[in-house]
Biopython code that builds the backbone (N, CA, C, O; Angstrom):
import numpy as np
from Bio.PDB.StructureBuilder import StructureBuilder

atoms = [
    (1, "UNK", "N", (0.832, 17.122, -9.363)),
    (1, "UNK", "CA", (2.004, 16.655, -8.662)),
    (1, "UNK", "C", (2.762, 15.686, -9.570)),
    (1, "UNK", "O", (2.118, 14.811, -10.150)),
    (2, "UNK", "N", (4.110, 15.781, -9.737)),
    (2, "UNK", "CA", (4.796, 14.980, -10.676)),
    (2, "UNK", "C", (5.074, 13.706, -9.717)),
    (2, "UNK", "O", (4.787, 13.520, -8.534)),
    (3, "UNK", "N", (5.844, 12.772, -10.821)),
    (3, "UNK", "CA", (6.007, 11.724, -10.218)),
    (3, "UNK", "C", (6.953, 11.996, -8.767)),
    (3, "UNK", "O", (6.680, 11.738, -7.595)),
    (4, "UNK", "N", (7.970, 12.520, -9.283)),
    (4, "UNK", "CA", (9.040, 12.860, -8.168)),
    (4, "UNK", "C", (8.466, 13.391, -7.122)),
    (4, "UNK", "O", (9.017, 13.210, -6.036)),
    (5, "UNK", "N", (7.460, 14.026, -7.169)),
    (5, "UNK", "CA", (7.009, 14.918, -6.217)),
    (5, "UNK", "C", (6.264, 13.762, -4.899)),
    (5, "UNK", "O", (6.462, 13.586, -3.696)),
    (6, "UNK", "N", (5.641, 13.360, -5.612)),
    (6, "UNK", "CA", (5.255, 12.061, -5.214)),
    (6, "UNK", "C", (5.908, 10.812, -4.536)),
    (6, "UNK", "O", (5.435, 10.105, -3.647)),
    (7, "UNK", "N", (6.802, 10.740, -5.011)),
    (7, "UNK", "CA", (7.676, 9.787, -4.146)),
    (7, "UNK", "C", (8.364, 10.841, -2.936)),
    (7, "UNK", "O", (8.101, 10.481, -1.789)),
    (8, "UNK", "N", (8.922, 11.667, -3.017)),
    (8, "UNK", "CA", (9.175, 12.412, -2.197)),
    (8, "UNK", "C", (8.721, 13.033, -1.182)),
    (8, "UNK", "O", (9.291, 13.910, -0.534)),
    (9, "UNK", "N", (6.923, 12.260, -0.910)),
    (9, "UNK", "CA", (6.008, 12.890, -0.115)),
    (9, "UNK", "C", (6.291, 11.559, 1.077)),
    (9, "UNK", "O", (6.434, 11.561, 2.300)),
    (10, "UNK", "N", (6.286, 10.513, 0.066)),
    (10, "UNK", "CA", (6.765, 9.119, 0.950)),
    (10, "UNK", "C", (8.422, 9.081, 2.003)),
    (10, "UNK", "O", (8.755, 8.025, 2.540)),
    (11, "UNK", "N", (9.039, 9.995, 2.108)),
    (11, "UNK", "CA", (10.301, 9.853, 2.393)),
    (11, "UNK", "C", (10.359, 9.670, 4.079)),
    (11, "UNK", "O", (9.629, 10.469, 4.665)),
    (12, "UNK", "N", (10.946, 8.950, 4.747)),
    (12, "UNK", "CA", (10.759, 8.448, 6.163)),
    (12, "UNK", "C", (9.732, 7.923, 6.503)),
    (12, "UNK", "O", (9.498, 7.766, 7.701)),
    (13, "UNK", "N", (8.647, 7.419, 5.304)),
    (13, "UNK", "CA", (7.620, 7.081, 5.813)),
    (13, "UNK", "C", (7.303, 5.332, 5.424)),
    (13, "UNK", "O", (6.759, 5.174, 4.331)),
    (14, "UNK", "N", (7.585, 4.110, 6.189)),
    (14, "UNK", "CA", (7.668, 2.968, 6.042)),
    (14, "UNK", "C", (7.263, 2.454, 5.147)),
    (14, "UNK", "O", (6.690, 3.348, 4.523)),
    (15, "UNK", "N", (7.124, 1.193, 4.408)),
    (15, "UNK", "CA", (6.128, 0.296, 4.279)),
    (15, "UNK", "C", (5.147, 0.574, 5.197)),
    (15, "UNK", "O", (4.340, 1.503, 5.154)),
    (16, "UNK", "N", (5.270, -0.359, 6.105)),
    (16, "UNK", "CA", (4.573, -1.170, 7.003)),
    (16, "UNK", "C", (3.653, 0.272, 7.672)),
    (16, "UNK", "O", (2.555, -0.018, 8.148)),
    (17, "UNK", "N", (4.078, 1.827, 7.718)),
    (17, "UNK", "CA", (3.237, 3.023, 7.933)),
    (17, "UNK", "C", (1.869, 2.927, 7.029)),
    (17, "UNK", "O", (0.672, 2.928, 7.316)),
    (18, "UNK", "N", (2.535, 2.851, 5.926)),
    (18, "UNK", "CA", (1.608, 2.768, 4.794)),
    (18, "UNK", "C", (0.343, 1.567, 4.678)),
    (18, "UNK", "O", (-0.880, 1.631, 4.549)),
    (19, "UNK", "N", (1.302, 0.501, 4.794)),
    (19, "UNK", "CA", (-0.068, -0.471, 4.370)),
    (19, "UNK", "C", (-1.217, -0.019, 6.001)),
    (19, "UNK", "O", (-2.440, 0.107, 5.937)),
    (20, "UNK", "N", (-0.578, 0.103, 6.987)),
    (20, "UNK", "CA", (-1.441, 0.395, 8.217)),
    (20, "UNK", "C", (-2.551, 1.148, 8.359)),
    (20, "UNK", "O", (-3.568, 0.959, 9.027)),
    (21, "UNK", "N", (-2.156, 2.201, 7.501)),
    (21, "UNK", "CA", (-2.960, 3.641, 7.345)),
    (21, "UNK", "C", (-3.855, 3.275, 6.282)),
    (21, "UNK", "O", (-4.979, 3.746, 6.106)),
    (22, "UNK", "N", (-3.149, 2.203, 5.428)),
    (22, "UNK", "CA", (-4.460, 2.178, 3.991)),
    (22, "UNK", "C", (-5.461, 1.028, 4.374)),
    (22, "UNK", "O", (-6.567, 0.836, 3.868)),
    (23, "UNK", "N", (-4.883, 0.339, 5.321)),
    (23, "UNK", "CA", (-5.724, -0.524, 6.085)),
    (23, "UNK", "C", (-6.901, 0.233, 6.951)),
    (23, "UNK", "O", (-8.078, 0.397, 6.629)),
    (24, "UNK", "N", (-6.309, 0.591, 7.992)),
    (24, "UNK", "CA", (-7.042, 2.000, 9.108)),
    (24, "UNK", "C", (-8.376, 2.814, 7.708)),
    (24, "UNK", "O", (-9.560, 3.082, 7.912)),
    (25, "UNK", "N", (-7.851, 2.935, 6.852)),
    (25, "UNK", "CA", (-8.761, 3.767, 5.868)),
    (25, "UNK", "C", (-10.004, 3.266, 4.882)),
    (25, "UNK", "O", (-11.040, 3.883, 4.635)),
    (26, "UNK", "N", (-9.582, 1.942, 4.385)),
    (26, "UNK", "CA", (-10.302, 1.357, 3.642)),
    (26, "UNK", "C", (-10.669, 0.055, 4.356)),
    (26, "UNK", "O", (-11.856, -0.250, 4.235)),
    (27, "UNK", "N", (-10.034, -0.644, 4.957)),
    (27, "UNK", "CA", (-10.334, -1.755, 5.912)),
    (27, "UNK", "C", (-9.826, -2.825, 4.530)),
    (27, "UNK", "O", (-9.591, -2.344, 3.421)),
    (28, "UNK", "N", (-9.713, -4.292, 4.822)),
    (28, "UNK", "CA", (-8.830, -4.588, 4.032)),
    (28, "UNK", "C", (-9.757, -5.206, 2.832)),
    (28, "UNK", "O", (-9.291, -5.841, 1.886)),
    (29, "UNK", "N", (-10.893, -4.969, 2.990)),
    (29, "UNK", "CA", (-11.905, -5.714, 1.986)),
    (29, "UNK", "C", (-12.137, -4.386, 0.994)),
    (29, "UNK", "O", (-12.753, -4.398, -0.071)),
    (30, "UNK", "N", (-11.663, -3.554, 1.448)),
    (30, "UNK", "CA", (-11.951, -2.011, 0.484)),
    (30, "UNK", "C", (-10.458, -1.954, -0.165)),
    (30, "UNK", "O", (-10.268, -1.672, -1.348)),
    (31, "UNK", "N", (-9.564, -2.217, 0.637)),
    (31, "UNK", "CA", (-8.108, -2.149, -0.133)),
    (31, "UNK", "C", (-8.151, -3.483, -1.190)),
    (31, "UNK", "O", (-7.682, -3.241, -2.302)),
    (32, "UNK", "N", (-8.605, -4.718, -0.992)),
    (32, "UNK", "CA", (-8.678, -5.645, -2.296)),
    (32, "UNK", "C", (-9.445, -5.242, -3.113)),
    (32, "UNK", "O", (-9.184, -5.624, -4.253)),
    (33, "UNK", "N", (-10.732, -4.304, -2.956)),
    (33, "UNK", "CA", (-11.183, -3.789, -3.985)),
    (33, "UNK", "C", (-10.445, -2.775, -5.060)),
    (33, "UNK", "O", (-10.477, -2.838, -6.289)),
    (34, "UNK", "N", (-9.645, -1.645, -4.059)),
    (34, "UNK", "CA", (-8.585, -0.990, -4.565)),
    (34, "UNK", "C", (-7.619, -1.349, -5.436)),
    (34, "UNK", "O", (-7.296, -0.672, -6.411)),
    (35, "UNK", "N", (-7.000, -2.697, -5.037)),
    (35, "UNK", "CA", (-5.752, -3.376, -5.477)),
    (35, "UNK", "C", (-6.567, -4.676, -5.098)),
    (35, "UNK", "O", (-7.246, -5.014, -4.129)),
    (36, "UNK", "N", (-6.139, -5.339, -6.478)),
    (36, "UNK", "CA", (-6.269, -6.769, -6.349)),
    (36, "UNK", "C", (-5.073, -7.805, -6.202)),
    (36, "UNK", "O", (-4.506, -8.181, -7.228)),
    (37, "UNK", "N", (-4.823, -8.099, -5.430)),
    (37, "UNK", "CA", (-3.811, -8.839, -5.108)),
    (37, "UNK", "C", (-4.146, -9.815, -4.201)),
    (37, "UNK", "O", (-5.295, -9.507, -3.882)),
    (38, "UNK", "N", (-3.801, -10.944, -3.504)),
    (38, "UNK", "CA", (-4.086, -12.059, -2.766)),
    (38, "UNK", "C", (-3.819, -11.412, -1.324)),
    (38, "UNK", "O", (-4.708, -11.118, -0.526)),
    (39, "UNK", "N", (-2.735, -11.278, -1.168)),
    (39, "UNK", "CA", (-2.479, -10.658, -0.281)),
    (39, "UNK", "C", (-3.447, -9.768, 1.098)),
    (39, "UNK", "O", (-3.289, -9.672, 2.315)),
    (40, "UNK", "N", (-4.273, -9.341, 0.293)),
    (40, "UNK", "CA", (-5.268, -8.228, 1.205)),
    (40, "UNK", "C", (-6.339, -8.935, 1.241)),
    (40, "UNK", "O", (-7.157, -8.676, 2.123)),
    (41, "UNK", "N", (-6.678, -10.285, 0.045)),
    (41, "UNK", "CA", (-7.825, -10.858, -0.154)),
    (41, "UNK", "C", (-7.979, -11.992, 0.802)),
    (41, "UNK", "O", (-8.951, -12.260, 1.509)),
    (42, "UNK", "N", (-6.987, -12.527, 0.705)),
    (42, "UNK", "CA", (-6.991, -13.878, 1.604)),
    (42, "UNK", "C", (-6.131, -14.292, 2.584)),
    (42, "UNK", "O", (-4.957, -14.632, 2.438)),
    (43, "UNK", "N", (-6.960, -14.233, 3.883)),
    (43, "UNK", "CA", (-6.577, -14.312, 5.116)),
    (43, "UNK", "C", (-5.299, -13.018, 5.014)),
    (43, "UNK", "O", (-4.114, -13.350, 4.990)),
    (44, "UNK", "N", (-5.721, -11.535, 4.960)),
    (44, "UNK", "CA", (-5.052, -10.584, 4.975)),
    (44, "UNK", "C", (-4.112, -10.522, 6.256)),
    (44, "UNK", "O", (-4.522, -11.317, 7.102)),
    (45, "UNK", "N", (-2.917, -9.788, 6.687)),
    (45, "UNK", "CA", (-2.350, -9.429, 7.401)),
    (45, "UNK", "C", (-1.073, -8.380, 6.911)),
    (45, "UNK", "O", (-0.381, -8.450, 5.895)),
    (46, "UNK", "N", (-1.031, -7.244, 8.191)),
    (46, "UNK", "CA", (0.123, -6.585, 7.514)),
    (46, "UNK", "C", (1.286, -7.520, 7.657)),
    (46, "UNK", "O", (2.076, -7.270, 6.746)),
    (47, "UNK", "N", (1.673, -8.383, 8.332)),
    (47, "UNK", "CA", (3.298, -8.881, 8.281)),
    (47, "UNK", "C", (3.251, -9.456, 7.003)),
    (47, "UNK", "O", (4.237, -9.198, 6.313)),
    (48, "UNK", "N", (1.936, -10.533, 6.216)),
    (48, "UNK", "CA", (1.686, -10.781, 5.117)),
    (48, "UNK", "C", (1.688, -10.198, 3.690)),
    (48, "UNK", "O", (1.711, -10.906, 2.683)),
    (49, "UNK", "N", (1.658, -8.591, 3.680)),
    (49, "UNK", "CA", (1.364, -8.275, 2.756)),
    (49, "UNK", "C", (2.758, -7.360, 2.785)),
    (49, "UNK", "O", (3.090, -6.790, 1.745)),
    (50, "UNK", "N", (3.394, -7.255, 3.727)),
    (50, "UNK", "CA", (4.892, -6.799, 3.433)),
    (50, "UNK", "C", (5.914, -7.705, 3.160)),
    (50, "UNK", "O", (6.921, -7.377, 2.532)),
    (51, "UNK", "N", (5.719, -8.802, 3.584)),
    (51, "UNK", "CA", (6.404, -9.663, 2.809)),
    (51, "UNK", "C", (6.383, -9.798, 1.070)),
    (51, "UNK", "O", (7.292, -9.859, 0.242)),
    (52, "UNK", "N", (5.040, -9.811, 0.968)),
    (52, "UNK", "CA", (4.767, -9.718, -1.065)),
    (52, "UNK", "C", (5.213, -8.648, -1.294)),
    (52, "UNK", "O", (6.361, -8.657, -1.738)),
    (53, "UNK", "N", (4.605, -7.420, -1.122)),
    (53, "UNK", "CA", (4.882, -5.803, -1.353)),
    (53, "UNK", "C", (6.621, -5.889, -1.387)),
    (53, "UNK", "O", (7.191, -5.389, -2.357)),
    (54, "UNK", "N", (7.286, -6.425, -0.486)),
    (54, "UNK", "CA", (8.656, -6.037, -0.940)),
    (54, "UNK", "C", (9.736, -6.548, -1.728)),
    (54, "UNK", "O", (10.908, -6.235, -1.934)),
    (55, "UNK", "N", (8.677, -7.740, -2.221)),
    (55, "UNK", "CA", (9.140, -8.839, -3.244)),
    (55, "UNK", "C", (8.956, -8.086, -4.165)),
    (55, "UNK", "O", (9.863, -7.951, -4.985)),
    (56, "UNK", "N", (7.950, -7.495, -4.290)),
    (56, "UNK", "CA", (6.912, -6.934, -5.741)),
    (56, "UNK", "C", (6.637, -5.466, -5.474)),
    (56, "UNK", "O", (6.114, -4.787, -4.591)),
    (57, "UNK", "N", (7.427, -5.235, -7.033)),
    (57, "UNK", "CA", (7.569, -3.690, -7.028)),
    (57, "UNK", "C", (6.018, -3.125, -7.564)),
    (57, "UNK", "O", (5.294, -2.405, -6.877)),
    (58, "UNK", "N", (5.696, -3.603, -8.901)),
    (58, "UNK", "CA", (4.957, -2.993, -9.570)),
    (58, "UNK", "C", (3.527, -2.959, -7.905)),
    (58, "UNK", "O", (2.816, -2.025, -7.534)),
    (59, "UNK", "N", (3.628, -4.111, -7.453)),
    (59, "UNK", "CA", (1.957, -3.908, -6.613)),
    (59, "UNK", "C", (2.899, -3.203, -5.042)),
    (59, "UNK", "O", (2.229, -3.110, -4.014)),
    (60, "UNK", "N", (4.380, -2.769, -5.000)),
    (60, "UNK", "CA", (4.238, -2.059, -4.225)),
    (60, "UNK", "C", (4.168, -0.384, -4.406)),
    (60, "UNK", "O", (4.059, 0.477, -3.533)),
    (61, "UNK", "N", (4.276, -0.244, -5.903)),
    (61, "UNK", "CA", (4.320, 1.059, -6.716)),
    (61, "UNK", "C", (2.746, 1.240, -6.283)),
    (61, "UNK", "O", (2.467, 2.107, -5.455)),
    (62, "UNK", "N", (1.651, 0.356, -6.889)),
    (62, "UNK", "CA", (0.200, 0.814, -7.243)),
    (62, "UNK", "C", (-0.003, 0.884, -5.468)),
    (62, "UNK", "O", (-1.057, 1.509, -5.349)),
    (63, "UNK", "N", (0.562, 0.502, -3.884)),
    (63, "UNK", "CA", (-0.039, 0.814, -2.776)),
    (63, "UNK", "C", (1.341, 2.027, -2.131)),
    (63, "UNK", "O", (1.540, 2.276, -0.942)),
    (64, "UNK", "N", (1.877, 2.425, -2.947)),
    (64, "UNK", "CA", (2.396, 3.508, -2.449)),
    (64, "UNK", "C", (1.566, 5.153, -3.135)),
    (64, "UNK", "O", (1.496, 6.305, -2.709)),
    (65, "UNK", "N", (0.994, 4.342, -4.542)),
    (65, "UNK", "CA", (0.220, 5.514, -5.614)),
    (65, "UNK", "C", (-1.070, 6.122, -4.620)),
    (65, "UNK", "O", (-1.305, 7.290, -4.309)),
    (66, "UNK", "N", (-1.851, 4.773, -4.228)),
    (66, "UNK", "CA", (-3.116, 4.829, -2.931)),
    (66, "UNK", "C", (-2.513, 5.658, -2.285)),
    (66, "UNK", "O", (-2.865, 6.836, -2.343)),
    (67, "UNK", "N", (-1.516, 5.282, -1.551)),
    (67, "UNK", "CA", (-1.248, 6.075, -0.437)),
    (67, "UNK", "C", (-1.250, 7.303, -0.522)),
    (67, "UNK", "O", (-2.002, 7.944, 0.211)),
    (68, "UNK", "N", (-0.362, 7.982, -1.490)),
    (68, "UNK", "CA", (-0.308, 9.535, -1.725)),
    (68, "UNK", "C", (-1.631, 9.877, -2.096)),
    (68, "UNK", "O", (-1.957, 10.984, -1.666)),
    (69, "UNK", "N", (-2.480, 9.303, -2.738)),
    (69, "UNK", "CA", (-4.022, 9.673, -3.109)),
    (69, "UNK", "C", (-4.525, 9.990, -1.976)),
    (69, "UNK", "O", (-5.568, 10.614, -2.167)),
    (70, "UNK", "N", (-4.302, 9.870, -0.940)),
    (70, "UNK", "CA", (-5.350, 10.022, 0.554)),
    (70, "UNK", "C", (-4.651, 10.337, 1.357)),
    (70, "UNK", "O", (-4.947, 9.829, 2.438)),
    (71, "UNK", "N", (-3.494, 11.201, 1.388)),
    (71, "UNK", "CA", (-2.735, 11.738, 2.334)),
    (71, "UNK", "C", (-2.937, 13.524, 2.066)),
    (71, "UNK", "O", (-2.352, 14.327, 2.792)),
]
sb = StructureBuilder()
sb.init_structure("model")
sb.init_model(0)
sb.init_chain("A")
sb.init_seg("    ")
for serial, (resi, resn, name, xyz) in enumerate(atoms, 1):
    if name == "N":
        sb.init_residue(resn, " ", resi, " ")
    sb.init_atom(name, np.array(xyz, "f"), 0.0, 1.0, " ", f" {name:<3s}", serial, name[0])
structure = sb.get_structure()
């Protein structure tokens, strides 16, 4: 799957869908293992980690990459 292809799998599909489902999947001590970021590590929350994620591209690139990995 190319990159494009890939982003294009994401289309109508939120943030906040995403971190939910990668939450729901890995629980959030498996997603800081996944991605290291503070965010998921300490005192996690989704309203928390969409706030960073949409500040920050590159760590919202590497939890949109997860995402398509397990969809």
């Amino acid at each position: 799957m190319t990159k494009e292809q890939s982003k294009a799998s994401l289309d109508g599909v939120t943030l906040e869908a995403i971190v939910t489902k990668l939450v729901d999947h890995y629980e959030w001590d498996g997603l800081a293992q996944k991605i290291n970021i503070n965010c998921f590590k300490s005192d996690p929350s989704i309203k928390s980690s969409l706030k960073f994620l949409r500040k920050t591209q590159w760590a919202r690139d590497k939890v949109e990459e997860l995402y398509i990995s397990i969809i």
